[in-house]
C-alpha positions as CSV (number, residue, x, y, z in Angstrom):
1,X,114.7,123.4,104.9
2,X,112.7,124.0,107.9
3,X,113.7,121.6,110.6
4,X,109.9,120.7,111.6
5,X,110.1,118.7,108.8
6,X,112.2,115.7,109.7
7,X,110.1,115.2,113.5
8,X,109.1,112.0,112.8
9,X,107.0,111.8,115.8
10,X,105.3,115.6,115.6
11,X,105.4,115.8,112.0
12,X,101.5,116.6,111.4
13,X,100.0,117.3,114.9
14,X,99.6,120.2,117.7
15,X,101.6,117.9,119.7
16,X,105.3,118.0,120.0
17,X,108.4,115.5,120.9
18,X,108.9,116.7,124.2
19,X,105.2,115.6,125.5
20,X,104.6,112.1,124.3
21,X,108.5,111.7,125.7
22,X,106.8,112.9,128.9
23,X,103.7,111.1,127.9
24,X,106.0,107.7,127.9
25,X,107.7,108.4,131.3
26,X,104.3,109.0,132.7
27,X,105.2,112.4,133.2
28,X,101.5,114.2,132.0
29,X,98.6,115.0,134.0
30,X,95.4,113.1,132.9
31,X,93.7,115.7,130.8
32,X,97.2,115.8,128.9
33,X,97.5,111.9,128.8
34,X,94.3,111.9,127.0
35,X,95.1,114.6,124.4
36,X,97.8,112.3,123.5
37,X,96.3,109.0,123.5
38,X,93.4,110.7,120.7
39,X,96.0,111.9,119.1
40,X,98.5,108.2,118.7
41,X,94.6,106.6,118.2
42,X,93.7,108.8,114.9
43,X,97.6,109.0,113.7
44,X,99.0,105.1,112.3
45,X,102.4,106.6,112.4
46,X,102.5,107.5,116.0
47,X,100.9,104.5,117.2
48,X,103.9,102.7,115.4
49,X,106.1,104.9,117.2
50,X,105.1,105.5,120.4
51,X,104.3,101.4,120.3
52,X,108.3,100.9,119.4
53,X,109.4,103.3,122.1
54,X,107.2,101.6,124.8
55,X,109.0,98.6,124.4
56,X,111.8,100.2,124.7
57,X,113.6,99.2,128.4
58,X,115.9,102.1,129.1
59,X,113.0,104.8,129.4
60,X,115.8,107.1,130.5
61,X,117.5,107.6,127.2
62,X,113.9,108.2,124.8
63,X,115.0,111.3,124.1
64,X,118.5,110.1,122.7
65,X,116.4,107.4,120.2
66,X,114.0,110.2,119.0
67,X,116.9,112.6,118.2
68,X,118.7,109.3,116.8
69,X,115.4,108.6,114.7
70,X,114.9,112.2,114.0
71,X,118.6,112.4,112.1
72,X,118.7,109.3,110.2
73,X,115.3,110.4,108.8
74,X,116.7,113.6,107.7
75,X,119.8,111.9,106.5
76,X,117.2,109.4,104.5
77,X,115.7,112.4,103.1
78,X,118.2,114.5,102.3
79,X,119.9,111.7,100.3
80,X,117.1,111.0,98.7
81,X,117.0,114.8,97.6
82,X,120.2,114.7,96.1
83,X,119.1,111.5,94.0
84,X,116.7,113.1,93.0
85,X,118.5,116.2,91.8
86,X,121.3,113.7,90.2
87,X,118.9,112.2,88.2
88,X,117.4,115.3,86.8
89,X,118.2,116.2,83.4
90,X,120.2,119.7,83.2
91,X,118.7,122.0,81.2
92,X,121.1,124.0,78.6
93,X,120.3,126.4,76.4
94,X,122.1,125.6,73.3
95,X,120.5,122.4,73.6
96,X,117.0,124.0,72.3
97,X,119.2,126.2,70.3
98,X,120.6,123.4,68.5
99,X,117.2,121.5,67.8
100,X,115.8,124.9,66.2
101,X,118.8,125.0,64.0
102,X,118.7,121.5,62.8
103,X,114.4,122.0,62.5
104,X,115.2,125.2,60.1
105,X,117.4,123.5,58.5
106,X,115.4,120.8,57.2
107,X,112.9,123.1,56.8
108,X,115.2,125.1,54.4
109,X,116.4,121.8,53.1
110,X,113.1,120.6,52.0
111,X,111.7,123.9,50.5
112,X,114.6,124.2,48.2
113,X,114.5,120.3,47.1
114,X,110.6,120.9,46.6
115,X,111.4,124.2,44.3
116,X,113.7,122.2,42.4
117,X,111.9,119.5,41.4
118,X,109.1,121.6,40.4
């Protein structure tokens, strides 16, 4: 699966992890700044994110709690993948090839119990 995927804080945008990391260390010049600040306003999920890391009082290691965030999602999901695929019924052939046999046979069954009572 491609990995851009499982950015929880650039999934969906022109903007990737590296600027609003920069964006929180006050790193960006002002024309940047904006771009991300429209960018957290129209998207709930970054607002929630970029809110969490603010609050955060060891600016210096942000990038170790995105990566952190970035592979317990992926983890999240790809467990919930192989749920998924767990729970899925198997599909065998002789299955369908046993249901038409029973099917003709009652078929069968029933044609020659109708000719015989006739």
């Amino acid at each position: 699966m491609n990995n851009d995927l499982f950015n929880i804080l650039a999934n969906n945008s022109n903007i990737d992890t590296q600027k609003l990391i920069d964006y929180l260390n006050d790193k960006l010049s002002y024309k940047e700044r904006n771009e991300v600040e429209r960018w957290i306003t129209d998207n709930e999920i970054a607002n929630d994110a970029v809110e969490g890391l603010q609050q955060l009082k060891n600016k210096k290691n942000l990038q170790a709690y995105v990566d952190q965030l970035n592979k317990n999602l992926q983890n999240q999901l790809q467990q919930k993948k192989q749920r998924n695929q767990k729970r899925r019924i198997k599909e065998y052939p002789w299955i369908y090839f046993t249901i038409i046999a029973i099917l003709v046979l009652c078929i069968i069954a029933y044609l020659v119990i109708r000719n015989t009572l006739h």
